[in-house]
KEGUSE-374454 format. One record per residue (C-alpha): residue number from 1; residue in one letter; chain; x, y, z. Coordinates in Angstrom, 2 decimals. Layout:
% KEGUSE-374454
 num residu chaine       x       y       z
 NUM      a      A       X       Y       Z
...
This chain:
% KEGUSE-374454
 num residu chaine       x       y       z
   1      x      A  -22.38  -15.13   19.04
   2      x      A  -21.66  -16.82   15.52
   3      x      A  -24.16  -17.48   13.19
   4      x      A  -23.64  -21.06   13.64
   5      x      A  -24.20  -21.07   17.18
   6      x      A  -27.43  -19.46   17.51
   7      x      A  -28.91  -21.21   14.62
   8      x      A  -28.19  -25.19   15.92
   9      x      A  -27.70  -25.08   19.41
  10      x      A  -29.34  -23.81   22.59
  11      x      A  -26.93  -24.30   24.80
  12      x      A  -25.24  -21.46   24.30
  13      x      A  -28.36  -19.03   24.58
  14      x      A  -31.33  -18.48   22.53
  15      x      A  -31.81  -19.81   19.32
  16      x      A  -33.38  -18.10   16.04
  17      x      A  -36.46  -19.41   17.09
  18      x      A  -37.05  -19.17   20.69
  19      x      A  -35.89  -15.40   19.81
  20      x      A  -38.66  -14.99   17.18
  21      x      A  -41.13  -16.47   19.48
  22      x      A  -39.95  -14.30   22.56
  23      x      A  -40.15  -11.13   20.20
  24      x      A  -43.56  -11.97   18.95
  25      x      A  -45.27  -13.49   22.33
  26      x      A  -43.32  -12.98   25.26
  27      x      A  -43.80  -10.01   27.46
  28      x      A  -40.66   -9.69   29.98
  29      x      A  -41.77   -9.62   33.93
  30      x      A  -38.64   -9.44   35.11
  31      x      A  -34.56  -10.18   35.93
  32      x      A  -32.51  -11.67   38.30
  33      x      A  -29.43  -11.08   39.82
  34      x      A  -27.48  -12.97   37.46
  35      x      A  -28.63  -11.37   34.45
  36      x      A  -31.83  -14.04   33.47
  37      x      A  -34.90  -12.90   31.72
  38      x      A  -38.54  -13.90   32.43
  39      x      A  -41.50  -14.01   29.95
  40      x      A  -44.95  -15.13   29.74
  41      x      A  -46.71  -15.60   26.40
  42      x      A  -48.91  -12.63   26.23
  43      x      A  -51.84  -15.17   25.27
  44      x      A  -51.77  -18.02   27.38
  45      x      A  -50.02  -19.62   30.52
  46      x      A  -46.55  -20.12   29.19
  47      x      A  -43.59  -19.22   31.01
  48      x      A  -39.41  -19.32   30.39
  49      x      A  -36.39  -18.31   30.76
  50      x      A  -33.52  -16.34   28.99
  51      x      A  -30.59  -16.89   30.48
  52      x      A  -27.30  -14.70   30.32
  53      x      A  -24.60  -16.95   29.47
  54      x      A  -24.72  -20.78   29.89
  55      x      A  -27.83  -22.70   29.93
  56      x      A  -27.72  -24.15   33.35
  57      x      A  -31.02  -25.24   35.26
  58      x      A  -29.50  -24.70   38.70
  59      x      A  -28.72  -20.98   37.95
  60      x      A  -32.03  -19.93   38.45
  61      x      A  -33.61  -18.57   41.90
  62      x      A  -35.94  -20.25   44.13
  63      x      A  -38.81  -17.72   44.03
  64      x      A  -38.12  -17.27   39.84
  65      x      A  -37.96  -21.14   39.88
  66      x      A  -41.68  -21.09   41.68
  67      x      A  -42.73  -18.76   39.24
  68      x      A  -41.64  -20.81   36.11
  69      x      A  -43.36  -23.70   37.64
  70      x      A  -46.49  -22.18   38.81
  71      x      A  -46.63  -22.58   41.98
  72      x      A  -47.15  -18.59   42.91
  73      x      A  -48.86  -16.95   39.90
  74      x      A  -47.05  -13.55   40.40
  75      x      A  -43.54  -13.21   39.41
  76      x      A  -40.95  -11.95   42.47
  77      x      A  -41.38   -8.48   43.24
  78      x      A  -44.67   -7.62   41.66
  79      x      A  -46.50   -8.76   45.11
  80      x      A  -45.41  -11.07   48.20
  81      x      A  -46.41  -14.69   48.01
């Protein structure tokens, strides 16, 4: 990805800094089938997504989608809901 890209715009993935922020707070929990990445901040209650390509809402899961929006507090396959 061009310099360019990943420094103005975040539809096209991560930008400088939601990747600084991921690398200093996030702690992955997990992937889906399509090649998304979880965190949580390692210090408080925020959650998000990385996705793997296009930055489309719809692309996510249901049970990672429950997850990001707490309404189960343990992400898909760590225990059943």
């Amino acid at each position: 990805m061009g310099l360019f890209l990943r420094t103005f715009t975040w539809w096209h993935g991560q930008t400088w800094g939601t990747w600084l922020f991921t690398r200093r707070r996030g702690e992955c929990v997990g992937e889906d089938a399509g090649g998304n990445l979880y965190y949580r901040d390692r210090k408080g209650p925020r959650r998000w997504v990385i996705y793997n390509g296009e930055v489309e809402a719809s692309r996510i899961p249901p049970e990672w989608h429950a997850w990001l929006h707490p309404t189960v507090d343990a992400p898909p396959g760590e225990k059943p809901p």
